[in-house]
C-alpha positions as CSV (number, residue, x, y, z in Angstrom):
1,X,-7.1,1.5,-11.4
2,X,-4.4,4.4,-11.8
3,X,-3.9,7.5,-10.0
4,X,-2.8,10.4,-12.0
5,X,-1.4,13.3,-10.4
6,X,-0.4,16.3,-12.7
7,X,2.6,16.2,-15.0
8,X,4.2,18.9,-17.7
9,X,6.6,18.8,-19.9
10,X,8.2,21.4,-18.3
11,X,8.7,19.0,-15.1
12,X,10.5,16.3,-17.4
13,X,7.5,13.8,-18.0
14,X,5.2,13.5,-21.0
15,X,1.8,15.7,-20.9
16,X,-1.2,14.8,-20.1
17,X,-2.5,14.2,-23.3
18,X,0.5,12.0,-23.7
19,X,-0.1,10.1,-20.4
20,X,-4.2,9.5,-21.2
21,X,-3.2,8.3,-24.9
22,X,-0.9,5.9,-23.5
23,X,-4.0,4.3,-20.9
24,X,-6.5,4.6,-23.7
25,X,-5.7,1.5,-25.5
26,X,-6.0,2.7,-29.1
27,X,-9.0,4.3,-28.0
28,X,-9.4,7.8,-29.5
29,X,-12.7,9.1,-27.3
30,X,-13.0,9.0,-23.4
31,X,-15.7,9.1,-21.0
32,X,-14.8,11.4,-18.7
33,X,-17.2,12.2,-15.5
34,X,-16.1,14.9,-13.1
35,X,-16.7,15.2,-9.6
36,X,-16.8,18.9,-7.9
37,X,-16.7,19.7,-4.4
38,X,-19.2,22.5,-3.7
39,X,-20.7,24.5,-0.6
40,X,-16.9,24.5,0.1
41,X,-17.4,27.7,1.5
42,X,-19.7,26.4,4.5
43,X,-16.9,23.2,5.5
44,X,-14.4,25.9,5.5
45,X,-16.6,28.3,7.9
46,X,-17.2,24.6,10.0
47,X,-13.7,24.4,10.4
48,X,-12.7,27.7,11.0
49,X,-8.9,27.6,11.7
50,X,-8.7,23.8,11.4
51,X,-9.5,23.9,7.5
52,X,-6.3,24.4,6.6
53,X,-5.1,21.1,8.5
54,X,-8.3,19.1,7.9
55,X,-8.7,19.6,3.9
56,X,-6.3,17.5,2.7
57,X,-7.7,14.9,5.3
58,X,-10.7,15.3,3.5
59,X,-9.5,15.2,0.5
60,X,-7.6,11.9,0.8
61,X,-10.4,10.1,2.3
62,X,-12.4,11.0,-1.0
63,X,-9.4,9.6,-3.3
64,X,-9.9,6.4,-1.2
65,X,-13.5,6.1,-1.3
66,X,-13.6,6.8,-5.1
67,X,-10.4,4.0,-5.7
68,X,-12.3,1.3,-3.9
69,X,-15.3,1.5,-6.7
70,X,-14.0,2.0,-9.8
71,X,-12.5,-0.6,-12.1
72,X,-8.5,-1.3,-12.5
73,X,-8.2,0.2,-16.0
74,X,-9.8,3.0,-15.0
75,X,-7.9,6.1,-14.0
76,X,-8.6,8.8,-11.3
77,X,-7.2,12.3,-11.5
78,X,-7.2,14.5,-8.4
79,X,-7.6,18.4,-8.6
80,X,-8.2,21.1,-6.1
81,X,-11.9,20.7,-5.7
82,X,-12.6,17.1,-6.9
83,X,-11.9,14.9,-9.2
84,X,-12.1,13.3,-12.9
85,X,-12.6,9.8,-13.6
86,X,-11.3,8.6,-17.1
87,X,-13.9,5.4,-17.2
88,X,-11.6,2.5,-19.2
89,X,-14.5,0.2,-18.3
90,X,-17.4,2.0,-19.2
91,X,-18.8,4.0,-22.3
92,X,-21.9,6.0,-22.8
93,X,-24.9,5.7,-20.5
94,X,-22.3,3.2,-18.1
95,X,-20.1,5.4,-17.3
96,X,-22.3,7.9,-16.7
97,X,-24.6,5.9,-14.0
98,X,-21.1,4.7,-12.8
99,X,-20.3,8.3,-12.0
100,X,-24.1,9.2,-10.8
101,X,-23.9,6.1,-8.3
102,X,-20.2,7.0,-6.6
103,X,-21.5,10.3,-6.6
104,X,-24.5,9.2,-4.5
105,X,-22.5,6.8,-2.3
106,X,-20.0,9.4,-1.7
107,X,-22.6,12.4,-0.3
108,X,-23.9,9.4,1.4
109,X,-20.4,8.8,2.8
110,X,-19.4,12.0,3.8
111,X,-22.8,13.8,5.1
112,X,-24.4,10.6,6.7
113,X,-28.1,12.1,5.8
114,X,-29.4,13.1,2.0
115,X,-30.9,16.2,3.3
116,X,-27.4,17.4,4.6
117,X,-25.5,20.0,2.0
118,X,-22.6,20.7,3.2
119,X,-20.6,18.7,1.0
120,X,-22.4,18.1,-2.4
121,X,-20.6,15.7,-5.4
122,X,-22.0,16.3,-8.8
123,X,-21.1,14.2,-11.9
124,X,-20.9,15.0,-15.5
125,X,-20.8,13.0,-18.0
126,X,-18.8,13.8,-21.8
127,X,-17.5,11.9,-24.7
128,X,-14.3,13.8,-26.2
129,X,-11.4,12.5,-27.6
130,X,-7.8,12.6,-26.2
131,X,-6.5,16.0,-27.2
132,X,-10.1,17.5,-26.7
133,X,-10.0,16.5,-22.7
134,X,-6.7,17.7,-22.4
135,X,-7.1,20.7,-23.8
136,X,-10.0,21.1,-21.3
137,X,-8.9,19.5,-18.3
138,X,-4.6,20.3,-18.7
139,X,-4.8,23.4,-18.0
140,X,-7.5,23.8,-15.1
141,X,-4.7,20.3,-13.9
142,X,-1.6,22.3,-14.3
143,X,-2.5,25.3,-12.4
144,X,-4.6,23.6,-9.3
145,X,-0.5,21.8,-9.0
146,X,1.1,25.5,-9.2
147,X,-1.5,26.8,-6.5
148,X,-1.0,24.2,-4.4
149,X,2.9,23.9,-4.5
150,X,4.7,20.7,-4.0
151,X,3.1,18.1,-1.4
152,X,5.3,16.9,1.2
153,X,6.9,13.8,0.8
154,X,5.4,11.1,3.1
155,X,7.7,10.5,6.3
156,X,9.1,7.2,6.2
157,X,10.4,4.8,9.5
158,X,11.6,1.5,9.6
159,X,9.3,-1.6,11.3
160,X,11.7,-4.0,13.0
161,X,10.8,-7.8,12.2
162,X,12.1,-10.2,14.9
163,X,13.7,-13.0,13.9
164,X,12.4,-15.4,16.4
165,X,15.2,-18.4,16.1
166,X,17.7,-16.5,15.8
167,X,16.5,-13.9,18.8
168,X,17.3,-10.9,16.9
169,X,15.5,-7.9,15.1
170,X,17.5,-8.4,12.2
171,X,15.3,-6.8,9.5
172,X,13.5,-3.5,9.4
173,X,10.8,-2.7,6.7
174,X,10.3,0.9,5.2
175,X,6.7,2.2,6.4
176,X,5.1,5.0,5.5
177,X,4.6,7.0,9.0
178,X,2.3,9.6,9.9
179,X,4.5,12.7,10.5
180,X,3.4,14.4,13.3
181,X,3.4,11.0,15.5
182,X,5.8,8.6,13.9
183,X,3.2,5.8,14.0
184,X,2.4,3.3,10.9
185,X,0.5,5.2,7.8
186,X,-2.6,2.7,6.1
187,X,-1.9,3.9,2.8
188,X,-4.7,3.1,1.2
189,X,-4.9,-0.6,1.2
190,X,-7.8,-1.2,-0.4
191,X,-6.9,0.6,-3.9
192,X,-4.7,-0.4,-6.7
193,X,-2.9,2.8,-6.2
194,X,0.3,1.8,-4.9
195,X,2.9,1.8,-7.5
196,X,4.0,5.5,-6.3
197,X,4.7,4.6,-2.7
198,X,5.9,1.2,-3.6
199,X,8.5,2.9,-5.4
200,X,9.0,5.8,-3.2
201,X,9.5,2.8,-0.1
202,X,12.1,1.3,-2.5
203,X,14.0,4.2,-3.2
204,X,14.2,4.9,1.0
205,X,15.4,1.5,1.2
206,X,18.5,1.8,-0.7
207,X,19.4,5.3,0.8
208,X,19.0,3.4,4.1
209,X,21.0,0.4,2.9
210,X,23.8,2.9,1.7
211,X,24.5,5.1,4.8
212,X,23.8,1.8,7.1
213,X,27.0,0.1,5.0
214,X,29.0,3.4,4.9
215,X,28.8,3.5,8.9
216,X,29.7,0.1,9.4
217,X,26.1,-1.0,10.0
218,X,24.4,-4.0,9.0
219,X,20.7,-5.2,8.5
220,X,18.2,-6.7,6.0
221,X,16.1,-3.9,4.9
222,X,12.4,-5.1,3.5
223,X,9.8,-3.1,1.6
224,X,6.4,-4.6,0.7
225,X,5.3,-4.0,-2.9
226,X,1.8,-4.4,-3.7
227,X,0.8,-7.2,-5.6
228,X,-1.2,-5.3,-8.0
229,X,1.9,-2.8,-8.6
230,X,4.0,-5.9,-9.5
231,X,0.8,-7.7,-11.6
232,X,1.0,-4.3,-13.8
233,X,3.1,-3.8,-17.1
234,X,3.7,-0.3,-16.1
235,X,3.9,-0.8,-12.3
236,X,6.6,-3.7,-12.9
237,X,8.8,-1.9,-15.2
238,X,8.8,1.2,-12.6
239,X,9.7,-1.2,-9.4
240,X,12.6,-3.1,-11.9
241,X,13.8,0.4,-13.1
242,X,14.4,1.2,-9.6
243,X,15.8,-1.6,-8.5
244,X,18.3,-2.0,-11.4
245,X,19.9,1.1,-9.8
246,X,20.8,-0.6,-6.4
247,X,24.2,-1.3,-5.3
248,X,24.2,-5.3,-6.5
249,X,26.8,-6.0,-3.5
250,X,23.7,-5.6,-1.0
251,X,21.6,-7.6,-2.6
252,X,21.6,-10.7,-0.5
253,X,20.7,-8.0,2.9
254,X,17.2,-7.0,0.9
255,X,13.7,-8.5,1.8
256,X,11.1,-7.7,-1.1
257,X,7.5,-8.9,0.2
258,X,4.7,-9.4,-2.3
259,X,1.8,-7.6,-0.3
260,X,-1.7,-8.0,-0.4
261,X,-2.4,-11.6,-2.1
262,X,-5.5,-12.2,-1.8
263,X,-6.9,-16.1,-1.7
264,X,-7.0,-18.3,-4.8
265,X,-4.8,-14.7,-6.6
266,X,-3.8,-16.7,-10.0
267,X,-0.6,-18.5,-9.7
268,X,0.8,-17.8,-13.3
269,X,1.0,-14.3,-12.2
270,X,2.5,-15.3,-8.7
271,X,5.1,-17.6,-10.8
272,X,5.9,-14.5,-13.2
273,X,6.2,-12.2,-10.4
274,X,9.0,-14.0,-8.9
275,X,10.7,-15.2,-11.9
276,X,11.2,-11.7,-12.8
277,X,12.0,-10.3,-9.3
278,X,14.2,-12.7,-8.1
279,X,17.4,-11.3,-10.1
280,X,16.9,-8.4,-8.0
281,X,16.0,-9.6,-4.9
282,X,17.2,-12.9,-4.2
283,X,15.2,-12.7,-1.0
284,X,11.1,-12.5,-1.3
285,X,8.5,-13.0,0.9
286,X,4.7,-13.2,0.1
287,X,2.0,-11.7,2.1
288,X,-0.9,-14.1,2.1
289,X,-4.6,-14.3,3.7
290,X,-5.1,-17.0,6.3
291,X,-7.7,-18.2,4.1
292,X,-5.7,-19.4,1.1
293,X,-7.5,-22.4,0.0
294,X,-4.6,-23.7,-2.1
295,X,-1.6,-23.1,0.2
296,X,0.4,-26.1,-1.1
297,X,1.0,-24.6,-4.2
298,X,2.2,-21.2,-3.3
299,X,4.8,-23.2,-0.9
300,X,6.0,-25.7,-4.4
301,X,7.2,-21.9,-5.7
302,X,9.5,-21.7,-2.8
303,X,9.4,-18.0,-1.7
304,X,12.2,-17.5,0.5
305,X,9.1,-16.7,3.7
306,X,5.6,-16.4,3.5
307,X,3.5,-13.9,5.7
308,X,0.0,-13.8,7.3
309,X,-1.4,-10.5,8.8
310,X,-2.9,-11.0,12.0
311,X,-5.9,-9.3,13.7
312,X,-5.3,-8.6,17.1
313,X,-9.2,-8.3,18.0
314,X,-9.6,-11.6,16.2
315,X,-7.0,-12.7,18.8
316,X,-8.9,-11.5,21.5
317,X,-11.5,-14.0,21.0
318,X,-11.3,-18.1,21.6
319,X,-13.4,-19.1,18.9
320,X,-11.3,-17.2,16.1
321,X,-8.1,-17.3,17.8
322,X,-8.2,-21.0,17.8
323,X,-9.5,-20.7,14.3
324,X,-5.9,-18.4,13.4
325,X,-3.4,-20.3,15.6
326,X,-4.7,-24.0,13.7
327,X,-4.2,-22.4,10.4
328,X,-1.0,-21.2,11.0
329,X,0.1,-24.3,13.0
330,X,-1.0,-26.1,9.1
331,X,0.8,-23.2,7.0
332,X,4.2,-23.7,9.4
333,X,3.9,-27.7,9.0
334,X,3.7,-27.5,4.8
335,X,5.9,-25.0,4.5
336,X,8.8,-26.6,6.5
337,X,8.8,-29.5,4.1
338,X,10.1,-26.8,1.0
339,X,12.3,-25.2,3.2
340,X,9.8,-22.0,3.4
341,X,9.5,-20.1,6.4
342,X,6.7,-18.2,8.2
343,X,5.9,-15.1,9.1
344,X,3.0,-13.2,11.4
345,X,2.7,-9.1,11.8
346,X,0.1,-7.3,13.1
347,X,-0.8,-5.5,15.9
348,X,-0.1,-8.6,18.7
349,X,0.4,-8.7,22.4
350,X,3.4,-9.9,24.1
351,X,1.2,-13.5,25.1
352,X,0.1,-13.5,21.0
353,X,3.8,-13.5,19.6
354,X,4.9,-15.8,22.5
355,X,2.1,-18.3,21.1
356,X,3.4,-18.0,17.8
357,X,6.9,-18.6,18.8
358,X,6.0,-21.7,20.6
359,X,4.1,-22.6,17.2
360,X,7.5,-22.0,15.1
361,X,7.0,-19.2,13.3
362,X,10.2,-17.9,12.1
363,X,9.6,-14.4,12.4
364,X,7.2,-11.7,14.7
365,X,6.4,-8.2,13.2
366,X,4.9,-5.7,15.8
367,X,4.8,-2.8,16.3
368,X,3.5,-3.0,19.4
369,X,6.6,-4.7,20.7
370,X,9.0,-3.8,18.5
371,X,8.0,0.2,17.9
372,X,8.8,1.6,14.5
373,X,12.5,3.2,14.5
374,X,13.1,6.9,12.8
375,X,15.9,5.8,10.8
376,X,18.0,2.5,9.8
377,X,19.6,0.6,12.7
378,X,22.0,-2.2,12.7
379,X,20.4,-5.4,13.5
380,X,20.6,-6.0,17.5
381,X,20.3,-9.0,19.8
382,X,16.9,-9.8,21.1
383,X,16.2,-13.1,23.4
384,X,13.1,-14.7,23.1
385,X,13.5,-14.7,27.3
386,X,12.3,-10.5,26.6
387,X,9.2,-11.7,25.4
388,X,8.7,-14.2,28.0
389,X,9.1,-11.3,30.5
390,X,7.1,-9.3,29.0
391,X,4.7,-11.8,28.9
392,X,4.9,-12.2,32.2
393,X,4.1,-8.9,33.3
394,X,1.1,-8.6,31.0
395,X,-0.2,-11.7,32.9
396,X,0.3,-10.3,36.6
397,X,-1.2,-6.6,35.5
């Protein structure tokens, strides 16, 4: 699925007719269904004063519930007071109960009872051809982006990753923070919209990279790219554009992880991932579920680390945390044989890294432990006995 924010010509990119042509496969008519907000009156009198800070909440959390049930090829377009859905999997009657049903699911979502109005999605359902739906929609598009003004850019920070043997945080990876707290921001995991912040994490990374050098500073900077940005002809070109800028001499102080895999994900697009990646970052990790049925295989490519996000509730808990520290203790024993190492991150205690550590896992992300940093530091010393102390205070509060 792609996410289309407004474009003109005026702003240096092609038009929206233009950008729909280019999706619409040879294609020449569209089914288009468009979702309104309405009553919008009645949530801003329930917020009063707080509307203003709670509608782009509101908003965003739509956007995420739409992305998570439509198709890949299809493509969402956000306005001021809802949204269009070009349908690249449906036609006709489909794509109009496609639109009927999110529309039902998302009232559902949002009021929690049928009977409650306050927020009311309507669909509509049209066949028009390209230049007809631009001619429409462009417009109505361009101005809602002029009323609105330009968003503000996403605060970024930078996760320390501990490097376990060596008993350093030697690498930092460029997350997405909530501004107002500094704390890690769930960009919407469970779309395929990532290609934008993918390449906005990227372009951090480098400006990072640069005034870290130009101080004297050094340290491996990562940035996770979604596997779905990276399995995409136009997401792939964007993230190798980017990169093809970078100062080359820093190449060998970069981390790219392949987020997101999820188990049995095709291996001939795994392989073509890193065969074209690796000329611009040497160094790449891949971001795996614990229940890979095939890890062997993965391994055979010989990423430079592979990575396992950990639940710290499932920790909590003997059955499952037994369940996590066997498959990891299996993941650390094949991979050692190909010269791969492994990774956790997740929300762990000090007694849940020192577990892992004593496991062998090469390196510990948390930001529990290791809180997110507001800018690019130089990699620091770190002893594994830390952990052990803190470990030890856990234990006796």
């Amino acid at each position: 699925m792609a996410r289309m924010d407004v474009e003109t010509e005026a702003a240096g990119g092609p038009n929206l007719a233009e950008r729909i042509r280019r999706l619409a496969n040879g294609r020449s008519t569209l089914d288009v269904a468009q979702f309104q907000f309405v009553g919008i009156a009645d949530i801003r009198k329930r917020y009063g004063a707080r509307w203003s800070e709670k509608r782009d909440r509101v908003s965003q959390i739509a956007t995420d519930f739409i992305s998570r049930r439509i198709a890949q090829d299809d493509v969402l377009i956000a306005g001021a007071d809802g949204f269009l859905l070009v349908f690249g999997s449906h036609a006709g009657q489909l794509a109009e109960q496609a639109a009927r049903r999110i529309s039902a699911e998302l009232n559902t979502f949002f009021l929690g009872e049928p009977d409650l109005d306050d927020i009311q999605i309507s669909s509509q359902h049209h066949a028009m051809s390209i230049d007809d739906f631009a001619a429409a929609f462009g417009a109505m598009l361009a101005n809602v982006q002029k009323a609105a003004g330009p968003s503000d850019p996403v605060a970024m920070g930078f996760t320390p990753v501990w490097n376990a043997r060596g008993g350093a945080l030697s690498a930092f990876f460029v997350t997405p923070v909530e501004a107002a707290t500094g704390d890690p921001l769930d960009w919407d995991r469970g779309s395929h919209r990532h290609a934008e912040m993918d390449q906005r994490k990227l372009k951090t990374s480098e400006i990072a990279m640069r005034s870290l050098w130009a101080s004297g500073g050094r340290a491996i900077v990562g940035v996770a790219v979604h596997v779905s940005t990276l399995n995409s002809q136009q997401g792939l070109s964007r993230i190798v554009q980017t990169m093809a800028e970078f100062d080359r001499r820093t190449a060998r102080y970069r981390l790219l992880r392949v987020s997101c895999i999820e188990p049995g994900y095709p291996r001939i697009y795994l392989g073509d991932i890193l065969r074209t990646m690796r000329p611009h970052a040497p160094n790449i990790a891949l971001g795996l579920d614990l229940n890979e049925p095939d890890l062997a295989s993965i391994v055979k490519m010989q990423p430079t680390a592979i990575g396992f996000t950990i639940s710290s509730r499932a920790l909590d808990q003997a059955g499952p945390r037994a369940d996590i520290h066997a498959k990891v203790g299996a993941a650390i024993e094949l991979a050692k044989h190909h010269g791969v190492l492994v990774g956790v991150e997740g929300d762990l205690q000090p007694e849940h890294a020192m577990h892992f550590l004593q496991q062998g896992v090469s390196f510990i992300c948390s930001p529990r432990i290791w809180p997110v940093r507001a800018s690019l530091p130089s990699a620091e010393l770190w002893p594994a006995t830390r952990l052990l102390e803190m470990t030890q205070k856990t234990n006796a509060a």
